[in-house]
TITORDO-209469 format. One record per atom (N, C-alpha, C, O): x, y negated, z. Coordinates in steps of 0.05 Angstrom, whole numbers, plus 5000, padded with zeros to 4 digits. Each point is the difference from the previous one (the first is absolute). Layout:
N
XYZ...
This chain:
57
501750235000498349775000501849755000501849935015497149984966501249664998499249785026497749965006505149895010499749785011497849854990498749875017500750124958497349804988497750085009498549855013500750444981497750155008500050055042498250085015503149884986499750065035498949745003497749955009503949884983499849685011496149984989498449965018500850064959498850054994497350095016498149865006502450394999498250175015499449855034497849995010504549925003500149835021498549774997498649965019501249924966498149734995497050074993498149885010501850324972496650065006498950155022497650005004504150125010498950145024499949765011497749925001503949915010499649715016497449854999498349945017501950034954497049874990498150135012499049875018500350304978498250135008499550165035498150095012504549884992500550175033498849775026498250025016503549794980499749715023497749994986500450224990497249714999497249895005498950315015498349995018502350214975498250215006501250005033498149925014504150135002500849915019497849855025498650065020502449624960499149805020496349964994498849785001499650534994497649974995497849814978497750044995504449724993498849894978498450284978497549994996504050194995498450174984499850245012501550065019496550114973499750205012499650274974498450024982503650165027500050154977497050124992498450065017501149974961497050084986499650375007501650195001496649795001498750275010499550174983500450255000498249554975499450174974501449854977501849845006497550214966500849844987497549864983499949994975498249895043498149864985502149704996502049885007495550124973501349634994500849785019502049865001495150185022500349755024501650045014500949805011500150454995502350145029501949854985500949785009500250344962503149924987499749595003501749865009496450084984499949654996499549925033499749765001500150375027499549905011503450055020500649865019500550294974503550225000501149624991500849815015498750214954502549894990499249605002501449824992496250175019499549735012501749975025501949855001497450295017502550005024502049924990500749785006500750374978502750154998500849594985501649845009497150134974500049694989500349865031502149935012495350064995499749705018502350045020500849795010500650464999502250035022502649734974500849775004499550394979502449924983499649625008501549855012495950104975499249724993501049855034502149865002497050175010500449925031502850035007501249795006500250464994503749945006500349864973501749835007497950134972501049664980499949825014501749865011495750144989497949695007502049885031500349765005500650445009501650045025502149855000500549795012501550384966502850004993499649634994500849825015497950154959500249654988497849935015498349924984500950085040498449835014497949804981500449764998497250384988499249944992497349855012498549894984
C-alpha cells in the first residue's frame, strides 16, 4: 500500500469517524433514503461548525 492511499484512507475515516463520535451523526440503521440524508446532514453540519469555528465566522 501506497503512503498516498493510507493517507488517504485516514482522512475519510476522520471525515466521517469525529461527527459519528461526538453524536452529530448517527450511523443509519437501514439504508432508506431519510436514515442515509439524515447520517450525512450530521456528518455536514459537524464539518460546517469546526470551519465556522476555526475562521470564527
Amino acid at each position: 500500500m501506497k503512503l498516498s492511499t493510507a493517507v488517504g484512507i485516514i482522512i475519510i475515516l476522520t471525515f466521517f469517524l469525529l461527527p459519528i463520535l461526538t453524536n452529530f451523526a448517527v450511523i443509519p440503521e437501514d439504508m432508506k433514503p431519510q436514515n442515509i440524508g439524515e447520517f450525512l446532514g450530521g456528518v455536514f453540519q459537524y464539518w460546517i461548525i469546526v470551519i465556522s469555528k476555526i475562521f470564527k465566522f
